[in-house]
C-alpha positions as CSV (number, residue, x, y, z in Angstrom):
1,X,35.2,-70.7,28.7
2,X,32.9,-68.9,30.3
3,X,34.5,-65.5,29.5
4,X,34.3,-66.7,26.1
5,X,30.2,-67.2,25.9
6,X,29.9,-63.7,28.0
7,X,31.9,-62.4,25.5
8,X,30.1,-63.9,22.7
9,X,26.4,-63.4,23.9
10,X,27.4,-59.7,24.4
11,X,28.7,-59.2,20.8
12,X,25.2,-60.9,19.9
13,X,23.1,-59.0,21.7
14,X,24.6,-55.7,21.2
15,X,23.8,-56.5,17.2
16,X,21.0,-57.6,17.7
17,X,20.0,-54.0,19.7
18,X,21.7,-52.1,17.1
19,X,19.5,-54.1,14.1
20,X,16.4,-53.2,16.3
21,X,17.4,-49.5,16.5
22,X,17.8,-49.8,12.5
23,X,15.0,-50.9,11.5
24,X,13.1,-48.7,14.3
25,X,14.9,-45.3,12.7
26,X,14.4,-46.3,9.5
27,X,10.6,-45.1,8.9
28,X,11.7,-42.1,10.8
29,X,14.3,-41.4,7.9
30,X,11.8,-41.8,5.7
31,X,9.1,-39.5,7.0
32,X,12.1,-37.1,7.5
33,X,12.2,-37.4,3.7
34,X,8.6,-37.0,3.0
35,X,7.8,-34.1,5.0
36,X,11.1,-32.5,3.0
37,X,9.6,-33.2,0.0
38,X,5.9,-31.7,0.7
39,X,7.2,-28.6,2.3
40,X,9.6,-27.6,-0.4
41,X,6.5,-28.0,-2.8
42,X,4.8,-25.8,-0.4
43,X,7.9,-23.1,-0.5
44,X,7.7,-23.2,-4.1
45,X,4.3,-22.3,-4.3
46,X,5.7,-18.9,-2.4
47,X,8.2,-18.1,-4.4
48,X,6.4,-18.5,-7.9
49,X,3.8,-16.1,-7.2
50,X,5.9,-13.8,-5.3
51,X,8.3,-13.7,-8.4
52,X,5.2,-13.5,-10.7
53,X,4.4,-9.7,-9.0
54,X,6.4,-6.5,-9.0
55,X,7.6,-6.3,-5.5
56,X,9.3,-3.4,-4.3
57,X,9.9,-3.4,-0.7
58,X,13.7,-4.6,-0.3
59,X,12.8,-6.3,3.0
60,X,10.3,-8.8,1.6
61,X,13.0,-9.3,-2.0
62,X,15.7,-10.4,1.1
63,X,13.0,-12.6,2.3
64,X,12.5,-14.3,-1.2
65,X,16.4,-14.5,-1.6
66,X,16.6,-16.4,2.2
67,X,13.8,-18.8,1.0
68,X,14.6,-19.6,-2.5
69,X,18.3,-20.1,-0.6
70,X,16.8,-22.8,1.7
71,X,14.7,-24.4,-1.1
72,X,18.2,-24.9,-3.0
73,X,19.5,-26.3,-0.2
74,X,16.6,-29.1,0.8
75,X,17.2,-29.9,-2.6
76,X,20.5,-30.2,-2.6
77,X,20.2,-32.9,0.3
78,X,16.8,-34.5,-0.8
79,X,18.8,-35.6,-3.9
80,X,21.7,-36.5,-1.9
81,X,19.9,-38.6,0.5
82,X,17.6,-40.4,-2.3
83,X,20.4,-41.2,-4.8
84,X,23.5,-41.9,-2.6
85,X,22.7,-45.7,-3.1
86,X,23.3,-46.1,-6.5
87,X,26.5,-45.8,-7.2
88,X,28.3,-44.6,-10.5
89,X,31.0,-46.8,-10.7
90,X,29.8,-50.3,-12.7
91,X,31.7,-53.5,-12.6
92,X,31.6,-54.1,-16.4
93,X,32.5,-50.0,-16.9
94,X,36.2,-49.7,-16.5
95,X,36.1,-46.0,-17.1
96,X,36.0,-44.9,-13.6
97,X,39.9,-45.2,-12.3
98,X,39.9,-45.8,-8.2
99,X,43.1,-43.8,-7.8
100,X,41.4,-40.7,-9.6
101,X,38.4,-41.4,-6.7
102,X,36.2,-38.2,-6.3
103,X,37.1,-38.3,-2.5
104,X,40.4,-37.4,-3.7
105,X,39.6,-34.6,-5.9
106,X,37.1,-32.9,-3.0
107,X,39.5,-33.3,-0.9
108,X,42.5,-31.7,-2.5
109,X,39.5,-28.4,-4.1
110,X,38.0,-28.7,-0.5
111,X,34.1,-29.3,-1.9
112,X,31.6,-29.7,1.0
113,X,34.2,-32.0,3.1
114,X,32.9,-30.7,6.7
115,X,29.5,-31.8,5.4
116,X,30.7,-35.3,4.6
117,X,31.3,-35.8,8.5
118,X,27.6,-35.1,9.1
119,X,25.3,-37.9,8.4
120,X,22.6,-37.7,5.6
121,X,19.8,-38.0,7.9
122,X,21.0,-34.8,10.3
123,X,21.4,-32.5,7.2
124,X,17.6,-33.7,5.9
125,X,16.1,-32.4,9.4
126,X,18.1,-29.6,9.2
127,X,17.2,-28.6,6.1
128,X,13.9,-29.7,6.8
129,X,14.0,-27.1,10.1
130,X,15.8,-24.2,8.1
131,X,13.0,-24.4,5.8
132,X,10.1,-24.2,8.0
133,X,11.5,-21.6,9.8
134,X,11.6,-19.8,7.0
135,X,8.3,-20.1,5.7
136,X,7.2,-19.0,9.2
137,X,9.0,-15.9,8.8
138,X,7.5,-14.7,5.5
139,X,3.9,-15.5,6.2
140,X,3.3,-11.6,6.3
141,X,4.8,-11.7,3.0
142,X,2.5,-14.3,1.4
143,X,-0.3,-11.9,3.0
144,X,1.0,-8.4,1.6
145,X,1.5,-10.3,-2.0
146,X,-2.1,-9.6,-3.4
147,X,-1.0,-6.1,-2.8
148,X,1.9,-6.0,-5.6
149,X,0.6,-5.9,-8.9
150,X,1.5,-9.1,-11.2
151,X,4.0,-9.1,-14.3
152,X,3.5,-10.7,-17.5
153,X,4.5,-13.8,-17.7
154,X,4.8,-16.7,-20.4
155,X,3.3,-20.1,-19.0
156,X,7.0,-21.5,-19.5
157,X,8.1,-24.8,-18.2
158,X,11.6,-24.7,-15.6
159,X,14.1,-25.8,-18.0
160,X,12.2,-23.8,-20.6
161,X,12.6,-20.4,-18.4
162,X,16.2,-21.2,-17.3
163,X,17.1,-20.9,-20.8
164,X,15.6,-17.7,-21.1
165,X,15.9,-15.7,-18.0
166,X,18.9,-14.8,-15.4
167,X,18.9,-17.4,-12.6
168,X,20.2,-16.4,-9.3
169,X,20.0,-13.1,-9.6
170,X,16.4,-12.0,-8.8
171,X,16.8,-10.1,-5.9
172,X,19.4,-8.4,-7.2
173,X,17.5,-7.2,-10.2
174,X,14.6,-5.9,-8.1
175,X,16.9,-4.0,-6.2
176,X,18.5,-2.0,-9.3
177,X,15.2,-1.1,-10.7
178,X,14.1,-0.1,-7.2
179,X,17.0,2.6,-7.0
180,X,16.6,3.5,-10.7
181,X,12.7,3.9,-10.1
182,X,12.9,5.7,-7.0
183,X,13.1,9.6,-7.4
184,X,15.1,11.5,-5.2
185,X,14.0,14.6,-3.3
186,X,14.1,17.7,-4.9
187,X,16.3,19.7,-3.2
188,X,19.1,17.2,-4.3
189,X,21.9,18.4,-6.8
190,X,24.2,15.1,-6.7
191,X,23.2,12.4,-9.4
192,X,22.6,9.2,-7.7
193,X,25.5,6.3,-8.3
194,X,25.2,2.9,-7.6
195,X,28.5,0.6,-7.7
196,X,27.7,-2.7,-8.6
197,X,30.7,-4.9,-7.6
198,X,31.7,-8.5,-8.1
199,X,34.2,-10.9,-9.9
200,X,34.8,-12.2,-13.1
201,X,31.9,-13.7,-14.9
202,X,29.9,-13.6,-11.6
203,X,26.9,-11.8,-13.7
204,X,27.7,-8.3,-13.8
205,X,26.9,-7.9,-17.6
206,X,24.2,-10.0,-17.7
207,X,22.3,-8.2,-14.7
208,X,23.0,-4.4,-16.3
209,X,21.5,-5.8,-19.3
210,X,18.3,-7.2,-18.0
211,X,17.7,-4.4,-15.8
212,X,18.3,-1.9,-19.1
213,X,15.7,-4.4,-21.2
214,X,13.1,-4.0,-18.6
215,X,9.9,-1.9,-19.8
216,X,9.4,0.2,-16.5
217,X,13.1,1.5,-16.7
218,X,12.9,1.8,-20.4
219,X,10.3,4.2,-19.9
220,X,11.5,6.0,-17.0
221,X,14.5,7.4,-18.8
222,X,14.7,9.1,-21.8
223,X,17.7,7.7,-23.4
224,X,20.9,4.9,-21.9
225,X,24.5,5.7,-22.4
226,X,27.1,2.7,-22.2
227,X,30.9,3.5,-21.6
228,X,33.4,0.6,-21.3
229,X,36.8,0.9,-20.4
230,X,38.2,2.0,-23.8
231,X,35.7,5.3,-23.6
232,X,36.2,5.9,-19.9
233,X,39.8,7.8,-20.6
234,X,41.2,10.8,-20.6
235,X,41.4,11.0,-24.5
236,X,37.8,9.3,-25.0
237,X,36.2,11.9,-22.5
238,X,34.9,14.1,-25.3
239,X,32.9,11.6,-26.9
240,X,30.7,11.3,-23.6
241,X,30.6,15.2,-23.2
242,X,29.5,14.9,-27.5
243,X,26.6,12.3,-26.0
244,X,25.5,14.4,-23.2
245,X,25.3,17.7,-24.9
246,X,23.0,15.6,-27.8
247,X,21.0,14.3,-24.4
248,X,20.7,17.6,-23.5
249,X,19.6,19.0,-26.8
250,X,17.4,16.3,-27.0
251,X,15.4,16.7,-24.3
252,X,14.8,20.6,-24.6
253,X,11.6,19.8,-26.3
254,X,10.1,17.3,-24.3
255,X,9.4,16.1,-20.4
256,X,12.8,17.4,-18.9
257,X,11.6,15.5,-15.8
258,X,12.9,12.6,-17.7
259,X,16.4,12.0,-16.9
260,X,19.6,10.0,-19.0
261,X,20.9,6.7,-17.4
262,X,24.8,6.1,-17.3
263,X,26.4,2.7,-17.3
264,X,29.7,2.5,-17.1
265,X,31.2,-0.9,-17.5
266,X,34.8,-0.2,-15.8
267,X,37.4,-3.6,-16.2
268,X,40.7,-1.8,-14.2
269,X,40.9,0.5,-11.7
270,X,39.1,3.7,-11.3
271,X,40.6,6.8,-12.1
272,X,39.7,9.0,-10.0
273,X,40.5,12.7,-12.1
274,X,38.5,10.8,-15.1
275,X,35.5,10.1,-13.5
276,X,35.4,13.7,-11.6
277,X,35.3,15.3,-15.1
278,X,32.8,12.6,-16.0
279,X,30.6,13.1,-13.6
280,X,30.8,16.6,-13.6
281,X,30.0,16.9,-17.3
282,X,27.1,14.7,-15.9
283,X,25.5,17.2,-13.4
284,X,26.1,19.8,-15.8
285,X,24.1,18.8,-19.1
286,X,21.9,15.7,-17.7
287,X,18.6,16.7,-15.5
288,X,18.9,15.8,-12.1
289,X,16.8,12.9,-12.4
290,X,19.6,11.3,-14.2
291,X,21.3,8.5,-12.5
292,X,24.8,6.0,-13.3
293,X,26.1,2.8,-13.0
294,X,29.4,1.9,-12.9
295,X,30.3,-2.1,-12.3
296,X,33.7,-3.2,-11.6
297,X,35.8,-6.2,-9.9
298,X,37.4,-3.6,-8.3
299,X,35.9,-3.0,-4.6
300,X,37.6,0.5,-4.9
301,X,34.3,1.8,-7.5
302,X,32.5,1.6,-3.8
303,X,33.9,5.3,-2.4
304,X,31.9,6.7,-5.7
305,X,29.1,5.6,-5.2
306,X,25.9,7.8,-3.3
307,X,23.9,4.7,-2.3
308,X,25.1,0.9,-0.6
309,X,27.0,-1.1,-3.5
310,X,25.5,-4.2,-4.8
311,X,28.4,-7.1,-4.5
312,X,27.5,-10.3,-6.6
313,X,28.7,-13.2,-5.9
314,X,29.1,-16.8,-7.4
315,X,26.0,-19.3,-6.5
316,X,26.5,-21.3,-3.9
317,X,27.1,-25.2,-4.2
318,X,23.3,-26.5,-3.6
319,X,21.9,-23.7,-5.9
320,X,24.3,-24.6,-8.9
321,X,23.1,-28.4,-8.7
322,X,19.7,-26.8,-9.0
323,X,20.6,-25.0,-11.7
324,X,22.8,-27.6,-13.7
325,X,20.0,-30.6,-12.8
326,X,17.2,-28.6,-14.6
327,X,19.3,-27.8,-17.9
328,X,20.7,-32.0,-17.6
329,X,17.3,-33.3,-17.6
330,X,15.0,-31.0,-18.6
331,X,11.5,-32.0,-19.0
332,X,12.5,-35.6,-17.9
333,X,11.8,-36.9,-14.4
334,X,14.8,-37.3,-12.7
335,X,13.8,-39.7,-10.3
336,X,13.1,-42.3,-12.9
337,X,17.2,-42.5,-13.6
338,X,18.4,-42.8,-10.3
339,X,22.2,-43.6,-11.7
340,X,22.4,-40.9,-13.7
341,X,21.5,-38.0,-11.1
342,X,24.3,-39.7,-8.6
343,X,26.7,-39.3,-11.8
344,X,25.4,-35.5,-12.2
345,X,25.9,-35.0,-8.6
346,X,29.5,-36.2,-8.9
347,X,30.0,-33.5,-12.0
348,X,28.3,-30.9,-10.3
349,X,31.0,-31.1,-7.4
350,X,34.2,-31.1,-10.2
351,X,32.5,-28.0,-12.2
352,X,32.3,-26.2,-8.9
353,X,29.8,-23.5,-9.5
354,X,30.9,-22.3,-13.3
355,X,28.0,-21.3,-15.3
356,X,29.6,-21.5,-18.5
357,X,30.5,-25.1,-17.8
358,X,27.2,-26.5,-16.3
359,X,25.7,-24.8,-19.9
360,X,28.0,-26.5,-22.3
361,X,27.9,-29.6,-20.6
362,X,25.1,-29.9,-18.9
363,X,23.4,-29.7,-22.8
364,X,26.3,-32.3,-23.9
365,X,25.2,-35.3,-21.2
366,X,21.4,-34.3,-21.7
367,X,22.5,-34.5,-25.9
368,X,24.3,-38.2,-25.3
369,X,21.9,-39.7,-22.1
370,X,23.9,-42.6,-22.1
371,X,25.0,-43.9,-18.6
372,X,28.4,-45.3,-20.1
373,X,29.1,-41.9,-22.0
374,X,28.1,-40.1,-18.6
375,X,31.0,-42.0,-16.6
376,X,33.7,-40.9,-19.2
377,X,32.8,-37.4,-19.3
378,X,33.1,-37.9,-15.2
379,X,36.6,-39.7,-15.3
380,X,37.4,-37.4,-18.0
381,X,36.8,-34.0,-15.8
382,X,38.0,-35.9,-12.5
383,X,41.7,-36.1,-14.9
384,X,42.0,-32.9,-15.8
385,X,41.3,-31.2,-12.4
386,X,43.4,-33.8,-10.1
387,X,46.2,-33.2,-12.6
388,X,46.3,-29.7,-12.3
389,X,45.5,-29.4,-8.6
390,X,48.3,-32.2,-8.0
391,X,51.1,-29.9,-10.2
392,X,49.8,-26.5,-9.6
393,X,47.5,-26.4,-6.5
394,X,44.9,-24.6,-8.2
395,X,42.4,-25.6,-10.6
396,X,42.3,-24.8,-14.0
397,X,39.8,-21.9,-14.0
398,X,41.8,-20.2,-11.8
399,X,44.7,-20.3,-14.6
400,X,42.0,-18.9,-17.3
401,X,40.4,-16.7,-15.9
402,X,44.8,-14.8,-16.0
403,X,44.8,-16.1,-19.3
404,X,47.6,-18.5,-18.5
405,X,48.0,-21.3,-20.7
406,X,45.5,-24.7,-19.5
407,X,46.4,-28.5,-20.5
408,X,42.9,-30.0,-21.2
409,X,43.2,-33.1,-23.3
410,X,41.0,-34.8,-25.5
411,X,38.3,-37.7,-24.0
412,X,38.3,-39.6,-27.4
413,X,41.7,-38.7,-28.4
414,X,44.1,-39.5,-25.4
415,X,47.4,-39.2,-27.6
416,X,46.4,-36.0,-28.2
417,X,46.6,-32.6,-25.8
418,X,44.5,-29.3,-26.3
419,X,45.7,-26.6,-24.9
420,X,43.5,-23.7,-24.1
421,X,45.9,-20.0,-24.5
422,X,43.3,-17.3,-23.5
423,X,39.3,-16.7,-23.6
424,X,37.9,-13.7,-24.6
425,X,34.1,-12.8,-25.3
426,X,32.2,-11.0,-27.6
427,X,29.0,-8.7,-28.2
428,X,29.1,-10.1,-32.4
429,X,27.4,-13.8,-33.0
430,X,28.3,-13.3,-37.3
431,X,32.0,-13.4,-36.4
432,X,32.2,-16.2,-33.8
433,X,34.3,-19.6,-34.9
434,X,32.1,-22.4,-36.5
435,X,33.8,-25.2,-34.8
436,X,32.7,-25.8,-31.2
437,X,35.2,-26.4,-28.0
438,X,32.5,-29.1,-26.6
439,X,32.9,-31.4,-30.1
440,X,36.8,-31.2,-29.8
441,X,37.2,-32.2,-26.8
442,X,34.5,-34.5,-26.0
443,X,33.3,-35.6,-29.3
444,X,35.5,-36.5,-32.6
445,X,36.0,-33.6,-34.4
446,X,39.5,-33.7,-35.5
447,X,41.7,-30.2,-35.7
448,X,45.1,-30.2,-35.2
449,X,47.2,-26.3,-35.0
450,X,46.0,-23.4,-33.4
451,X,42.8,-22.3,-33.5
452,X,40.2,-20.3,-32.1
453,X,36.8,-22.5,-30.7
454,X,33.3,-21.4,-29.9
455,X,32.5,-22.4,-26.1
456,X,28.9,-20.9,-26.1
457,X,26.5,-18.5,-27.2
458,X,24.3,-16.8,-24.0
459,X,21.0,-17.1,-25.4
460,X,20.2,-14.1,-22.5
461,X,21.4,-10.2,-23.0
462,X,23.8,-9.1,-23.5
463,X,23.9,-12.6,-26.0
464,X,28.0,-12.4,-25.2
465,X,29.9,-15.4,-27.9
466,X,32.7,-16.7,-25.7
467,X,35.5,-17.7,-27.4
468,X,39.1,-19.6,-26.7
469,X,42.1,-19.9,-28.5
470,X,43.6,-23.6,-28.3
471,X,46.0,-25.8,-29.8
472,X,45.6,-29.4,-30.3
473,X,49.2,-31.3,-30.4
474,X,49.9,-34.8,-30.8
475,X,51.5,-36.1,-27.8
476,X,55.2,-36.8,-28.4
477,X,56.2,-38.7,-25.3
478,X,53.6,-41.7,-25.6
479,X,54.7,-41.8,-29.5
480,X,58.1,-42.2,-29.3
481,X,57.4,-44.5,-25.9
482,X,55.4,-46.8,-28.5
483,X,58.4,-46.7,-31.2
484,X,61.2,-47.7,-28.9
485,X,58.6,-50.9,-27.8
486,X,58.2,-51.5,-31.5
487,X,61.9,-51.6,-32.0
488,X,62.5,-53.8,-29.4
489,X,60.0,-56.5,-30.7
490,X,56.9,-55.6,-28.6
491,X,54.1,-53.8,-29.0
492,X,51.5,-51.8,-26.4
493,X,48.1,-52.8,-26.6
C-alpha cells in the first residue's frame, strides 16, 4: 500500500512540475514570437530600399539574396507556429478523408519531414538567430546604400507587385545586367558568353526577358538578336550570318562602340561545330563590345561560356509559401482568417514549389474564399498526388514535364477522369483556347473529348500562354458498377 501512494504522489508531483514548467515557458514562446515578428519588419525595411537602388557590387546582391532567404524562412515558421492550432479538418465537413492524411502524402514526396521532428519553438529561435545574424552582417551594406543611386518605382502594394514583377530572381537579374554593363578591357578579342543554366520552367525565359526590357541594357546595345533552337542549326546558320551582316551595316554610321547582344535560347544539347561557326561569324561582323547569352537545361552550355555560369534553381519551400500566401490573400490580412492560412499551408506543401500552380490556384481559392470550398480543393489535390505517388512513385509533374500522359480527375465531377496528354507554351495570347483548365477541373464547366485548355496567361515577359491537351472521359468502371447494383434490385446512394 505504501508503494502504491509513493507511486501515486510521484506521478502527481512530477505533473504538477511539468504544468509549472508549462506555464513558465509559455511567455517565453511568446516573446520568442514577438521579437520574430519585429525583426523581420526591421529586415524588410533593408531589403525594400536596397531593392529600390541600382546596386552593382555582386557581394552586397549575395547579401540581399542571404537576407531575403532568412526573411522567407522566419516567415515560413512564424506562420507555422501561429496557425498550427486551428486545424483544417471540421467535424461537420466530411471532405477531408483520414486515410488520404497530409502526413501520408509528405511522407511518401518527403516535404520538410526532418523538420517535423524539431519542435515549433526551436525553429522560431533559430530563425529568430539566423536572422539577426544576418542583419549584423550587412550593416555595412545598409551604410554603403545611400551611395547607389535609386530606380523608379511605382508605389505598388505586395500582391500588386507580385503580379507584375519576377519574384525570386533579383539577385540574379542584377548580376546579368552587371556582366552586360560591364566593358571588357581593350586589348580583348573574345566576345564575352555567359551560360545561364537551369531546369525546366525554373525561370530562364522570364529572367532573359526582363533583363532585355530593362532601360540601361536597352541603351547600352545597339540592337538584340534572339535564336531558339529551330535557328541554331546547321541549315538556319545563314539567317544569323543575314542578321549580323545587317548589324554590321547598321552600325557603320553611328557609335561603333555600341555593340549587338546575342541570346540564344538552346532546348537540346549544344552542338559544338554550330556554335563555333556561330560564334565565329560573331567576332567577325559584331564589334567587340558585343556579348551572348545562351541558356539551356543542359549543364554542358557551361564549357562555352568566358565568365561563371548562372544556375537557377527552383524556390525553396519557405519562399514559395511567401510567394503563394501574397497572391491567396492579397490585400487581406491573413491573420484575421486563421483556418484558412492552416488550409493554405497544407496546399502549399502538395503544390511543392510550382509557380504555375500556386498562380492558377492560388487566384482560384482567393476567387471562392470559402473555408468549405478551400478543404475540397485540399482533399482534391491530396487525391491526385497520393494516387500517383502510390502507383508510380513520382508525382505527377514529374510525368508532364516528359509529356507522359497524367490522370487528374474532376473535383465536381467524380465519375468523370481528365487526362492531361502534353503541355506546351506559347509567345501568341490571340490563338490560345477560350476554355480554361482551372474551370474544368475545379469548377462545372462541362467538355467531354479531347481538347486543348488554357492553364494561364504570364502577365510578366515574355507573356508565354501555356497550354494542355486533355481529355475528359466518363468513367466506365463506376458506371457499369452502378448498373449491375441496379439489376440486382439495389441502388448506390
Amino acid at each position: 500500500m505504501e508503494s502504491f501512494l509513493s507511486a501515486v504522489l510521484g506521478e502527481l508531483a512530477s505533473r504538477s512540475i511539468n504544468f509549472i514548467i508549462s506555464k513558465i515557458s509559455k511567455p517565453k514562446v511568446l516573446e520568442v514570437e514577438d521579437r520574430l515578428e519585429r525583426t523581420l519588419l526591421r529586415a524588410q525595411v533593408i531589403v525594400d530600399e536596397a531593392t529600390g537602388r541600382s546596386i552593382t557590387n555582386q557581394a552586397m546582391l549575395q547579401q540581399l539574396d542571404m537576407l531575403r532567404d532568412a526573411i522567407y524562412r522566419g516567415c515560413y515558421m512564424l506562420d507555422t507556429f501561429r496557425y498550427q492550432s486551428h486545424g483544417v479538418e471540421d467535424d461537420k465537413d466530411q471532405v477531408l478523408s483520414h486515410s488520404l492524411s497530409l502526413s501520408k502524402v509528405n511522407s511518401l514526396i518527403a516535404i520538410r519531414s526532418s523538420n517535423r521532428k524539431t519542435p515549433v519553438t526551436e525553429q522560431l529561435q533559430v530563425a529568430l538567430n539566423n536572422l539577426n545574424s544576418i542583419i549584423l552582417d550587412v550593416k555595412e551594406l545598409v551604410v554603403f546604400l545611400a551611395s547607389y543611386p535609386r530606380l523608379y518605382c511605382q508605389p505598388y502594394s505586395m500582391h500588386l507587385q507580385l503580379s507584375n514583377c519576377m519574384f525570386g530572381l533579383q539577385m540574379e537579374l542584377e548580376l546579368v545586367i552587371n556582366f552586360l554593363l560591364n566593358t571588357q578591357p581593350h586589348g580583348s578579342e573574345e566576345l564575352e558568353v555567359l551560360p545561364i543554366v537551369g531546369p525546366c520552367k525554373v525561370g530562364k525565359s522570364t529572367l532573359v526577358a526582363h533583363v532585355c526590357k530593362n532601360e540601361r541594357v536597352r541603351d547600352h546595345f545597339s540592337e538584340i538578336l534572339f535564336l531558339h533552337s529551330h535557328d541554331f542549326t546547321d541549315d538556319n546558320l545563314s539567317l544569323f550570318r543575314g542578321c549580323a551582316m545587317r548589324h554590321q551595316n547598321h552600325i557603320s554610321n553611328k557609335n561603333k562602340d555600341r555593340g549587338c547582344l546575342v541570346v540564344i535560347d538552346l532546348v537540346g544539347d549544344l552542338n559544338e561545330d554550330v556554335w563555333n561557326v556561330l560564334y565565329s561569324s560573331c567576332k567577325q561582323r559584331m564589334p567587340r563590345t558585343s556579348k551572348i547569352i545562351i541558356t539551356s537545361r543542359s549543364a554542358k552550355i557551361t564549357k562555352v561560356g568566358t565568365t561563371q555560369a548562372l544556375n537557377l534553381k527552383y524556390l525553396s519551400h519557405e519562399a514559395f509559401w511567401y510567394f503563394l500566401k501574397i497572391v491567396i490573400f492579397g490585400s487581406m490580412d491573413p491573420e484575421m482568417h486563421p483556418r484558412f492560412v492552416q488550409v493554405a499551408i497544407e496546399i502549399s506543401n502538395i503544390l511543392d514549389r510550382e509557380l504555375i500552380a500556386a498562380s492558377v490556384v492560388g487566384r482560384l481559392l482567393r476567387d471562392n474564399f470559402d473555408i468549405h470550398f478551400w478543404c475540397k480543393v485540399l482533399a482534391f489535390l491530396r487525391r491526385i498526388i497520393y494516387t500517383h505517388i502510390s502507383k508510380f512513385g513520382v508525382r505527377p509533374i514529374d510525368f508532364i514535364s516528359q509529356n507522359k500522359h497524367v490522370h487528374l480527375g474532376r473535383m465536381a465531377a467524380p465519375f468523370q477522369d481528365l487526362v492531361l496528354y502534353c503541355e506546351h507554351q506559347s509567345s501568341s495570347q490571340e490563338d490560345v483556347p477560350k476554355i480554361r483548365l482551372v474551370d474544368v477541373m475545379y469548377g462545372s464547366v462541362t467538355a467531354l473529348g479531347k481538347l486543348e485548355f488554357l492553364v494561364w496567361i504570364s502577365p510578366i515577359p515574355p507573356y508565354y500562354s501555356y497550354v494542355v491537351t486533355c481529355e475528359v472521359r466518363e468513367l466506365k468502371r463506376r458506371a457499369a458498377k452502378r448498373k449491375r447494383s441496379i439489376e440486382n434490385g439495389t441502388t448506390l446512394c
